[in-house]
N, C-alpha and C positions, 0 to 999 in steps of 0.2 A: 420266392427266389430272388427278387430283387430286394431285398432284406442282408442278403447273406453277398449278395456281392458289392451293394454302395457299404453297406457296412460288415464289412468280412473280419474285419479287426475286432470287434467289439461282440460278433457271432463266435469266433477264434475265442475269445480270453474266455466266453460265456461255456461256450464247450468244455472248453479243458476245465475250468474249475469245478462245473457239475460234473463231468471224468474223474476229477479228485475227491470230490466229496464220494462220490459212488466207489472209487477205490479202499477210500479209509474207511466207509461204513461198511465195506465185507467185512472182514474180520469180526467185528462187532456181532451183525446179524446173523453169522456162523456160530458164532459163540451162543449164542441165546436160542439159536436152533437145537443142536446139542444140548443143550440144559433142557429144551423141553421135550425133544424127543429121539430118539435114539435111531432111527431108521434109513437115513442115510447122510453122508459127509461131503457132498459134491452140492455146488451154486446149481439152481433150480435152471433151466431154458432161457428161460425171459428174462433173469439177471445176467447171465453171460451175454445173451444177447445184446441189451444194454451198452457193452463195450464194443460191438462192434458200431451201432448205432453213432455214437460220438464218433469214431475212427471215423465213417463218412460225412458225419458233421465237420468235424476237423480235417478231413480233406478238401472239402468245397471251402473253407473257411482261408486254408494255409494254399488253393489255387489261386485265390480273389486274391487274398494279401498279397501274392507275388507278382500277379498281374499288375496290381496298382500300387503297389513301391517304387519311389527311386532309389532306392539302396538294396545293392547287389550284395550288400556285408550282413542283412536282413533276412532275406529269398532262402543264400544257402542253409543258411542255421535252421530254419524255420522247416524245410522238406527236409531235413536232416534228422530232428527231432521230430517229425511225425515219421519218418522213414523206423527210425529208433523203437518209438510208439506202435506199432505196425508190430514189428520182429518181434516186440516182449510181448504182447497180445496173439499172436500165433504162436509164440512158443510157448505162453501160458498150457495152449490146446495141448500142440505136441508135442512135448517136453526135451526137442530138440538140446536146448544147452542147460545146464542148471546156472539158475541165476538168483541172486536174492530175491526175498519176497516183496523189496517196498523199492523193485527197481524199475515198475513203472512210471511210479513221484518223477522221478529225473526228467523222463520226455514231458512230463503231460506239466510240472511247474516251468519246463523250459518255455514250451510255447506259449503259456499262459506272459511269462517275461517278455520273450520275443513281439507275442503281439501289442501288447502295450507299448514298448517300445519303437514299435512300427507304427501304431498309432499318433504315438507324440511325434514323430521326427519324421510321418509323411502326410505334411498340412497342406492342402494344396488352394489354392483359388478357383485354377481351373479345372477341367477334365485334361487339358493338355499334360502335367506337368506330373503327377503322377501314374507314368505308362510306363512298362515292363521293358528292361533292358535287353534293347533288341541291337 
């Protein structure tokens, strides 16, 4: 646990791009299921599951960063695209709105940018200097 809060930036970028790669090998992995067997068309338990998995990865990741940012222009973005990240991932389940199919990429490259971002431009010395705007 103390992994993912002195370093929540770099837990953050680590998250979402394993999120992406797992995004863009569905398709893949669907396809070659189908090719070998015909029995059913829906992601198995444990790969769905899988996206929930990171969402709470990337929520401990996108609390730490906001807690220890000095940039308030950082914070909102970042709860904003996992908020975003959230809705497309439950509405995957319950087909709530129809949305494109590679319209998860959006949140999950966002926060990948954000946290980097947040990494370079919150260097601190101290523990003082990066605390959450209060």
């Amino acid at each position: 646990m103390n992994l993912i809060i002195e370093k929540s930036n770099s837990v953050g970028i680590i998250a979402s791009f394993v999120c992406l790669i797992h995004c863009i090998s569905t398709p893949f992995i669907f396809i070659a299921k189908v090719c070998t067997t015909t029995c059913c068309d829906s992601a198995p338990p444990w790969w769905v599951s899988l996206d929930y998995v990171f969402l709470v990865v990337s929520l401990i990741a996108v609390y730490q960063s906001s807690r220890s940012s000095n940039n308030r222009f950082i914070v909102i973005p970042l709860w904003f695209s996992w908020l975003i990240l959230l809705f497309v991932l439950l509405n995957e389940q319950i087909k709530l709105v129809s949305l494109f199919d590679y319209a998860v990429y959006i949140p999950t490259i966002s926060l990948i940018i954000l946290h980097i971002y947040n990494m370079r431009y919150c260097k601190c010395n101290s523990s003082k200097c990066c605390v959450s705007n209060k």
